[in-house]
N, C-alpha and C positions, 0 to 999 in steps of 0.2 A: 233285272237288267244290271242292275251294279256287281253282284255277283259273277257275271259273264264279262263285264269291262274288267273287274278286279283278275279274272282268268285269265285274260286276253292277256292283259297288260302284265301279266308277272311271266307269262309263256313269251311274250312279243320281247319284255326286256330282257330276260334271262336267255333266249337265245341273240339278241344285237349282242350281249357281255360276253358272245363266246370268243368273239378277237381276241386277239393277243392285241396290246397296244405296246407304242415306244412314248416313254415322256423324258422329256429331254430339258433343259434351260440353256438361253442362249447367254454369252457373256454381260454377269452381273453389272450397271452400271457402279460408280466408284459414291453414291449419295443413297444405294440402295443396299439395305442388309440383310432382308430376307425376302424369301420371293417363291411362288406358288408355282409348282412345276405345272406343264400344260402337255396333251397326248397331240402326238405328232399327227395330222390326218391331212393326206396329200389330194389332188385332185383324182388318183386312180383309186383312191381307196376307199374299199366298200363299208369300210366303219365309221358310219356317223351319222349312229342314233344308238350309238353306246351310252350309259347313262353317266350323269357325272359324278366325282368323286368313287370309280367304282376303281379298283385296279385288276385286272384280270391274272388267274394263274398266269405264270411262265411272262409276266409282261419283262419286258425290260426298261430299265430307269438307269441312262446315260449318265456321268459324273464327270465335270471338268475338271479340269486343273484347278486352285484358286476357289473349289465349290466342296462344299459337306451336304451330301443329300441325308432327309430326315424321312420317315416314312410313320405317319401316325393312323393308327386304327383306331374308331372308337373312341379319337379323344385320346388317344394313350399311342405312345411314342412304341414301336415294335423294332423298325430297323434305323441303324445309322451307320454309312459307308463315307469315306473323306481320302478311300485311292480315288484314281482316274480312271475310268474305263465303263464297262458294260457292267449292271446289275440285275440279276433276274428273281426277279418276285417270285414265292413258292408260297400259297398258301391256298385255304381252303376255303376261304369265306366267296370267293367268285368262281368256281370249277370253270374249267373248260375242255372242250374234248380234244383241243390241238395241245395237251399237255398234260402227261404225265399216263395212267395207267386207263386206258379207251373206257373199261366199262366200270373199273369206277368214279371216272368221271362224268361218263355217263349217269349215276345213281347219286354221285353229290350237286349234279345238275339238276335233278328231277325233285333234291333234297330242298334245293335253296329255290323252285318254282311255288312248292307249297309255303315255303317263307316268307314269300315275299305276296303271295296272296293274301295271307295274311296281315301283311301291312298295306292292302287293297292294289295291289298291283307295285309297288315305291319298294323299292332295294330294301329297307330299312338296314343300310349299311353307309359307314362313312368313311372314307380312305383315302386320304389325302398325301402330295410331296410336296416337300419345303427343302429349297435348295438355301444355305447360307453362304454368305460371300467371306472367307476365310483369306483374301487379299487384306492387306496391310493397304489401313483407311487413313489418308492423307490428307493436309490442306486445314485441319482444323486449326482456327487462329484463336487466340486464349491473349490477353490482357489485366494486367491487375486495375482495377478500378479504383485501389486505394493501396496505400503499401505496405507491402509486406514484411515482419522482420524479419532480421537476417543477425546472424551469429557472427562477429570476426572475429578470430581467433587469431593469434599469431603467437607460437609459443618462443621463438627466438627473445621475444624483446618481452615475455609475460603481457600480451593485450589479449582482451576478453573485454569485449564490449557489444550492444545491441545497438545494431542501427536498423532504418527502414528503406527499401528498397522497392524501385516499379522496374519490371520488365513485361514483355511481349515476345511473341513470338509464333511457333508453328510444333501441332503435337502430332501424333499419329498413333492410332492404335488399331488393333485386329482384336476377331470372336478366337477366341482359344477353347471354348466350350459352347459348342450348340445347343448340347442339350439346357445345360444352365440357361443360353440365353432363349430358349424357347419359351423353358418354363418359366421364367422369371421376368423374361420384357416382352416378347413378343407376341407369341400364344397365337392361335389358329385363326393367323391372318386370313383375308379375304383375296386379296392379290400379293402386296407385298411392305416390306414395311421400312419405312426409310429412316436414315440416320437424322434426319433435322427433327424428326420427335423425341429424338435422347439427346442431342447437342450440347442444350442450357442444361440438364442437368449434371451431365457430365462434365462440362467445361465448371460449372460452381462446384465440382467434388474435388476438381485436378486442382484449382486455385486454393479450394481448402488444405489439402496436401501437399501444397509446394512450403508452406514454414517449417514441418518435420523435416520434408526432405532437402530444403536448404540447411535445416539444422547438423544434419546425417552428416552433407558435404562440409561442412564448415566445420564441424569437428574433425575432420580428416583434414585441415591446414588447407581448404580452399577457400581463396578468397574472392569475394562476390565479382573482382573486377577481371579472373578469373574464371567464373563458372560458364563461358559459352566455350570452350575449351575442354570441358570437363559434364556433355551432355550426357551421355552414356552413364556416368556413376549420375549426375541426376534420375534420368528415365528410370535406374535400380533402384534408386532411393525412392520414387515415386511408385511404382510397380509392390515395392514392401508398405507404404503405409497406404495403396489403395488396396492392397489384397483382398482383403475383408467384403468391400463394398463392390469393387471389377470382379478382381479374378473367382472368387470364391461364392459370389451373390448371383453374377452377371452372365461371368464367362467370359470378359473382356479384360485384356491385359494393355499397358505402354508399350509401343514399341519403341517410336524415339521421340525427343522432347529437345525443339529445337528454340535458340534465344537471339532474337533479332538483336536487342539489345537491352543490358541491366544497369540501372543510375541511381544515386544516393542522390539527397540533396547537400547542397552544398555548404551546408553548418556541418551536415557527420563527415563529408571529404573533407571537410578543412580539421574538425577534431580530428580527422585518425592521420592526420600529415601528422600536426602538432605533436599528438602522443608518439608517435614514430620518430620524431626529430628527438625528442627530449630524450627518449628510450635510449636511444644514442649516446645521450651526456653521460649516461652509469659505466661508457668504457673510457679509463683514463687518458687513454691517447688519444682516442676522437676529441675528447673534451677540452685538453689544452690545445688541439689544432683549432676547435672552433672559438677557444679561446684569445689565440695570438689572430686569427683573423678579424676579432672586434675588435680586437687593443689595433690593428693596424688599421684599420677603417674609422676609428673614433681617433687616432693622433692625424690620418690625414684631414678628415673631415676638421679639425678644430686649427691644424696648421692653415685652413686655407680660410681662416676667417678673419675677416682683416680689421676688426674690433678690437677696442683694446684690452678684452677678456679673451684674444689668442693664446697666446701662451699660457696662463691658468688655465681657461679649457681644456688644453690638450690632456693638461696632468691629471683634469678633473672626470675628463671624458675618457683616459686610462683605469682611473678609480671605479668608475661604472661596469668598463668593460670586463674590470676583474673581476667584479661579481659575478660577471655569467658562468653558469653552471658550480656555483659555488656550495654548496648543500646549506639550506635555512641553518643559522646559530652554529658554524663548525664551519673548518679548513676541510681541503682534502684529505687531510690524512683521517678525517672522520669518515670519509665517504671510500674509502679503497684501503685496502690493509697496506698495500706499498704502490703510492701513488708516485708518476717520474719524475726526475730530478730532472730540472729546466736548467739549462745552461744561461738562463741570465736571474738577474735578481728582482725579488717581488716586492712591493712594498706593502706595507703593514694591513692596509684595505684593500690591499689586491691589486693586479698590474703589474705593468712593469714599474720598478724603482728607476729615478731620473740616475742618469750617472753624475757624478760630483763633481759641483763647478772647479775650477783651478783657484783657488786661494790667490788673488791680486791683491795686492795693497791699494791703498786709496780708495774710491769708491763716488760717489752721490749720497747725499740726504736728500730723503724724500720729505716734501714742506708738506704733503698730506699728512702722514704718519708720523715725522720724526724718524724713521727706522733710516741707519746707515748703513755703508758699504755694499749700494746694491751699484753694481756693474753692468747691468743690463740696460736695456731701453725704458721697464717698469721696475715699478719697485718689491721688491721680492715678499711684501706682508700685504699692502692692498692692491696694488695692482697700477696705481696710480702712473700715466707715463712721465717718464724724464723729463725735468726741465730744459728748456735751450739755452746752451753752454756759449759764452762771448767769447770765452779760449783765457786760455791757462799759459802762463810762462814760468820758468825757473829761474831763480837767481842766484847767479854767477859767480856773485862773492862768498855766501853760505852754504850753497846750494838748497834752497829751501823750494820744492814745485808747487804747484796750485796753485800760485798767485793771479790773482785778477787782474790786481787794479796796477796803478801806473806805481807804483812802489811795494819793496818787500814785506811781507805783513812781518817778517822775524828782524832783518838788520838795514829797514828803510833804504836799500839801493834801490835809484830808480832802474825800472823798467826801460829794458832794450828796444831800442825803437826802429836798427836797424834788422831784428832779428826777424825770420818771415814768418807769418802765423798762418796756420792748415786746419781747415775744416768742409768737412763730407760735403761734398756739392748735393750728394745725394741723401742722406738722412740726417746733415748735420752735427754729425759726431767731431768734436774736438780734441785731438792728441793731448794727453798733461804733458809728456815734453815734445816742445815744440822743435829742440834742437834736432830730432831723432824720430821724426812722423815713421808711420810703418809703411810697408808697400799696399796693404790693403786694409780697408776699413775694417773692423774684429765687429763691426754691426752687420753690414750690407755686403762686405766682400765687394765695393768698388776702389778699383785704384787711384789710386794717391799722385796726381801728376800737377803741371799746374792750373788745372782747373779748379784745385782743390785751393789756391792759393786767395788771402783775404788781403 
């Protein structure tokens, strides 16, 4: 009895194989990468109880746009087609008699019945299509989990510094090689075989490759706050150091490599401002511009302070100001072969040098110090302010001025009692001749009328 079913069954299947069959695949979804073709059978059609995995002579196997049909016999890959159109199967291991030469088909028919009785009635044959989705795979989001370095380069100003760096974004890649990716990921699926089984390892190869291929770009003078600008030579720089492992292992390549957004943290933004600004001080003209704008920002800052360390401020907070950008232990002319000639004068620590008071006779004694002939409000060695002045007369007979008191300190004339005496309503300041007040106080610049009158 088994004999007679192994007879049956190899006569019964080997003529249902004599169809011709169409296998076709309908549009790959965009999460699926490979996928098992399937034999078209409509409701008028008398084949079906064809067996599976058999492909009949003369079948044809449909090819979409966006698709690479695979044809494997036996475990072993025989055809691959990736135009569009109709493909017709030519082979021997399933004869039929609607294809090819009537009576030797007939005799490769009658060949593969005793073949298959042999394997008790079962095909003992395996033939399978695998269609690959060769569309450009999209939507894959990728994140650094911790940051990455990154190279700044700037050869204008000599910087060459590592800093770290997180970005995000959106990658995309396609099968550039089927057969690689048969053999090597997917292998003789059962229906079809989807991308979220390669996902993680793929998105942890592209994360490992993004530090050469930041490296790539960043020696070519891009800079990180740059690089979504510059995706394209990314995706190239990442396509080169995944080759080995995609293109070459896989059969999958980069297509693009998109950056939502790339951040430093905010100690390396702030070093690479710093090193940027300084880089600047090495050109002589930049350096005395941002020179003269500290000297003008430290004489206003000190003129507006109404302590009586104003005016020594100012000179002191010019002295300061000189230093900037001044090269450790050395002038200028240490730091530039011919550094410019400023049209005012410096003084010896740097700054500007004060311009020189006007040489007045007389003066104040300072009771801090002792130090004479200071003219001003403070005294020109400690700082000390002026005393307040009762007023000064000259006399008349000698002429001898600065007298105080009610008589000449040189030829004992009294003191004029109808002479009129003038002092600052506003700051106090005393004329020494009182015959010849000025029109404006040489302190405050208010004028001299008789409100000034004592």
């Amino acid at each position: 009895m088994g004999l007679i079913k192994a007879a049956l069954g190899a006569a019964g299947g080997m003529l249902a194989d004599q169809w011709k069959e169409m296998i076709y695949c309908e549009s790959i979804p965009a999460d699926v990468l490979t996928v098992k073709g399937q034999k078209r059978v409509g409701g008028r059609s008398s084949n079906t109880k064809a067996s599976d995995n058999i492909i009949t002579n003369g079948s044809a196997v449909v090819v979409n746009d966006g698709q690479c049909m695979v044809i494997v016999e036996q475990g072993k890959m025989v055809e691959v087609c990736a135009e569009p159109g109709e493909f017709i199967y030519d082979n021997q291991v399933a004869p039929s008699v609607f294809s090819g030469d009537l009576g030797q088909s007939l005799a490769d028919t009658f060949a593969q019945i005793g073949k298959r009785f042999t394997f008790g009635g079962d095909t003992g044959t395996d033939q399978r299509v695998y269609y690959f989705n060769t569309k450009e795979v999209m939507g894959n989001k990728y994140g650094t989990a911790t940051p990455v370095p990154f190279r700044v380069v700037d050869a204008n100003i000599g910087l060459d510094v590592d800093i770290s760096v997180r970005c995000n974004g959106e990658y995309s890649y396609r099968i550039c090689n089927p057969i690689l990716f048969y053999t090597n990921v997917c292998g003789n699926v059962e229906s079809e075989y989807r991308r979220a089984e390669i996902d993680s390892q793929l998105k942890s190869e592209l994360l490992t490759a993004l530090q050469p291929a930041f490296a790539k770009i960043s020696a070519a003078g891009v800079r990180y706050s740059a690089v979504p600008a510059h995706t394209q030579e990314l995706a190239d720089a990442l396509n080169e150091a995944l080759s080995s492992k995609w293109r070459e292992l896989r059969g999958i390549e980069v297509v693009s490599f998109g950056v939502n957004s790339i951040a430093t943290s905010p100690e390396d933004e702030q070093m690479i401002k710093d090193l940027q600004k300084a880089a600047t001080m090495r050109d002589p003209s930049m350096r005395d511009a941002v020179l003269a704008a500290a000297q003008g920002d430290a004489m206003r800052t000190a003129a507006g302070n109404e302590g009586g360390m104003g005016a020594m401020g100012a000179f002191i907070g010019m002295g300061m100001a000189g230093q900037m950008g001044r090269p450790a232990g050395g002038s200028y002319s240490n730091a530039a072969p011919n550094p410019p000639q400023s049209q005012y004068a410096t003084a010896a620590g740097g700054g500007f040098a004060p311009a020189p008071a006007p040489q007045q006779p007389g003066g104040w004694t300072c009771s801090s110090c002792g130090a004479s002939g200071n003219m001003g409000k403070f005294c020109n060695e400690c700082g000390s302010p002026r005393p307040a002045d009762s007023g000064t007369w000259t006399c008349a007979s000698c002429g001898t001025a600065g007298n105080t008191g009610k008589f000449c300190r040189e030829c004992g004339t009294p003191a004029p009692t109808s002479q009129p005496r003038y002092k600052c309503d506003k700051c106090g300041w005393v004329p020494e001749d009182q015959s010849r007040p000025p029109k404006f106080c040489p302190e405050c610049g208010d004028v001299f009328d008789e409100g000034d009158l004592s």
